[in-house]
N, C-alpha and C positions, 0 to 999 in steps of 0.2 A: 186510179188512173184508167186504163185502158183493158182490155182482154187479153185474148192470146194476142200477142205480136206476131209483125212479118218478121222474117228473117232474108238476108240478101247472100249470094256467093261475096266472098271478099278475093277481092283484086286490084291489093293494091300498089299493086306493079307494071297494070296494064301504061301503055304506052300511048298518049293523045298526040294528036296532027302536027305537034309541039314535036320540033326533032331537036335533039343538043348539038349535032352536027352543023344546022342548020344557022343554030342563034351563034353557036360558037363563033361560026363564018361573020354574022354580023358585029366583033369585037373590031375588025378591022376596017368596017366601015363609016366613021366617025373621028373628032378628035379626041383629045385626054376627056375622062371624066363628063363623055358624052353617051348620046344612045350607044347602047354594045360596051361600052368601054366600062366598066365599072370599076373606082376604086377600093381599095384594100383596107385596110387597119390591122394593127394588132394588137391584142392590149398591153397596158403599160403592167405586166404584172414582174417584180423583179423574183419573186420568191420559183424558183424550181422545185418540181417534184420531185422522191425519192424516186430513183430509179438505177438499173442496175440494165446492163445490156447482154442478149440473148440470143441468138441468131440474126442476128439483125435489125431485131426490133426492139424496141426499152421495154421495159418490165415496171408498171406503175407499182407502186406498195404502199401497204400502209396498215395497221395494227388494230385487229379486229375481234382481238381475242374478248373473253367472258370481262376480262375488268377495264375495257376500254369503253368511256362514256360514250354514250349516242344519244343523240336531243330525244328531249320528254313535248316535244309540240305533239301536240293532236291533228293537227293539220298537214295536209303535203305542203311541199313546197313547188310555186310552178316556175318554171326551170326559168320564163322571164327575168324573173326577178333577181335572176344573179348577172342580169346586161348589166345594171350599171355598179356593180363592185369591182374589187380589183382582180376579183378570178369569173370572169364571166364563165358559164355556161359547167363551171367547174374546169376547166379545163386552159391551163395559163398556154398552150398552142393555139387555143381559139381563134377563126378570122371572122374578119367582119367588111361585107361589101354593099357598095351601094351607086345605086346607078337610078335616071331620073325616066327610064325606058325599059323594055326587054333587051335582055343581053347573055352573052356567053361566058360565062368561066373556067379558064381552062385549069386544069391539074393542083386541086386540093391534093394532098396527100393524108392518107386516110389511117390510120392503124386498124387490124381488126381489132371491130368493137362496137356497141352501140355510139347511134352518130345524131344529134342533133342540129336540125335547122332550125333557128327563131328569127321571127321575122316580122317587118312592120312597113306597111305601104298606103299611100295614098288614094286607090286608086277606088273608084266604086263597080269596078268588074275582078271577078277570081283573079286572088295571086296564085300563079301556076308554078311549080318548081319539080323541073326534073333531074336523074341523073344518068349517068353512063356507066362504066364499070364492071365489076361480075354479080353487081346486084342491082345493075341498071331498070328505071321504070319513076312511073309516077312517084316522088318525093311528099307534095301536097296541090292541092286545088282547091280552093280557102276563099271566101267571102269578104272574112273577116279582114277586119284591120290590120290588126296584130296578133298574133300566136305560134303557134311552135307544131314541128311534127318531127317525126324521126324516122329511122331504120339500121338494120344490123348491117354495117360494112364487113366487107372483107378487106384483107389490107391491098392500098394500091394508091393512083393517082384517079380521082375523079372530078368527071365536068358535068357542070351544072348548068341547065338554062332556065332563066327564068322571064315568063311572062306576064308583064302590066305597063301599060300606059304611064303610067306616074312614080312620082319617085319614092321609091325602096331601099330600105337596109336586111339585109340577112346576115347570119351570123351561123356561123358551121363550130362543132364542137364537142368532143367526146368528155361527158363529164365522168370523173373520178371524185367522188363526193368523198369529203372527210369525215371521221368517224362521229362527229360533233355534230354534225347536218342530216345524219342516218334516222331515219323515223325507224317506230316498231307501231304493230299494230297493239291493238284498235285506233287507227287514224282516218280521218274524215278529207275528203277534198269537193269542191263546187266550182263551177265556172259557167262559163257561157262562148261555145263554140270550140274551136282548135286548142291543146294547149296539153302540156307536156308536163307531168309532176311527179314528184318524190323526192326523194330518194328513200327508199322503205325494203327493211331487212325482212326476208322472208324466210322460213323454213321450215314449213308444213303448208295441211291443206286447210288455205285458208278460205273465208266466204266473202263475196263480194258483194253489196247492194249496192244498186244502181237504180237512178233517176232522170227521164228523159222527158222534157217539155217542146215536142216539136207537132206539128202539122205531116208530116210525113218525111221527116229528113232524117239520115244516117245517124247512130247512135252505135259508136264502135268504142270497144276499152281495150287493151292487148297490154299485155305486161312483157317489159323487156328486161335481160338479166342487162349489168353493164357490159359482160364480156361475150353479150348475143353478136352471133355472125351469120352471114348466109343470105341475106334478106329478110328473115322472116322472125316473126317475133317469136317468146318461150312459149306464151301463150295467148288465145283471144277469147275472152270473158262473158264480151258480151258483142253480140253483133246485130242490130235490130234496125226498125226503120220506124217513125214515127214516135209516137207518146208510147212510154213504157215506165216499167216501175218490175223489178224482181232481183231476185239476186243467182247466184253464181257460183260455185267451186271449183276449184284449181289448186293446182301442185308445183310453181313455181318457188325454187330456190336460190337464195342468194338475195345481194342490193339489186335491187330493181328501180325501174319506172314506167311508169304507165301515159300509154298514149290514148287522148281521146279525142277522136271526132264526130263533132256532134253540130248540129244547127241551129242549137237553141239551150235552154240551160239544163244544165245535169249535175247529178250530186252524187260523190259516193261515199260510201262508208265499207271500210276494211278491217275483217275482223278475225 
């Protein structure tokens, strides 16, 4: 591939011309399930989680001990691909909206935790999504069709705006993977542009390879724990601009997932 790489500051909380205040305002200028208005879904999932209640908040559980199976796939999993089962995004609270415009959405309620947006739109300019909150800031700014981004919540109610001409579904959701769906390393993942994968039990220091086929566009991998809060991720692996090819070590423990934005296709291998 390529030589030394660039490297960029990462900021990815800066705030663009895009207010949530602003789109918020525009829910109420429209009728049902018009520009601004977007509607809701939930999934049909009957099965509840264990949980057990704690100051206020549930307490997700679930049994992780040494003789509890975890899947033998070699591959990640990209968080997509749980929209259309009965526990999307892992997470049977999950919502899912969709609107044929830019619009506002007022007050998800959030747990701390790592927090998933996937998302899929029409349009042929960036899908823009931001949020508000105590970890308010750019969410994602995406090209792509389809794909997913995240960040660490803290607990609360938060508003999202999002912008594109055409019409869009997003889907918010903290996954709590079950022990069946857990990857272990050495596992491989590949994609092409935005998109969200694992779920992968970590607990040492493990190395990362990475693969970037771009022209000069962002190549970022950041590993999130699931009970990451604050904004910011456990860890960021790789943060580069253009064609790249090297690998990585880090210290991240626990289920994790790894976020990557990239403009072109990338491969990695965890070892």
């Amino acid at each position: 591939m390529t030589g030394r790489p660039q490297t960029r500051c990462l900021d990815r909380r800066a705030i663009l011309g895009l207010s949530v205040s602003g789109l918020a305002a525009l829910a109420g200028c429209g009728d049902a399930n018009t520009a601004g208005e977007p509607s809701e879904s939930d999934p049909d999932n009957s099965e509840e989680p264990n949980e057990s209640e704690t100051e206020g908040e549930t307490v997700r559980e679930r049994n992780l001990d040494d003789e509890t199976e975890r899947s033998d796939a070699s591959t990640l999993l990209n968080i997509r691909d749980t929209l259309d089962t009965d526990n999307p995004l892992f997470d049977p609270q999950s919502k899912t909206f969709t609107s044929d415009a830019s619009a506002g959405i007022e007050a998800v309620p959030l747990r701390s935790g790592f927090t998933v947006v996937a998302f899929e739109h029409d349009g042929e300019d960036d899908f823009i999504v931001e949020t508000d909150g105590s970890v308010g800031g750019l969410v994602v700014k995406s090209s792509d069709t389809a794909g997913a981004a995240c960040f660490a919540a803290d607990r609360g109610d938060y508003n999202f705006a999002v912008a594109t001409e055409k019409n869009w579904s997003m889907t918010v959701g903290q996954p709590f993977a079950p022990p069946e769906e857990i990857r272990t390393p050495s596992v491989s993942a590949s994609g092409d542009g935005h998109a969200v994968v694992g779920p992968i039990e970590l607990a040492e220091t493990t190395t990362f390879i990475g693969e970037h086929e771009s022209d000069g566009g962002n190549f970022v991998v950041e590993v999130y724990n699931e009970d990451a809060s604050g904004g910011t991720p456990d860890e960021v692996v790789f943060n580069q601009i253009g064609e790249f090819s090297g690998e990585a070590r880090a210290d991240p423990a626990g289920i994790s997932w790894l976020e990557i934005e990239a403009d072109g296709v990338w491969r990695l291998e965890i070892e």
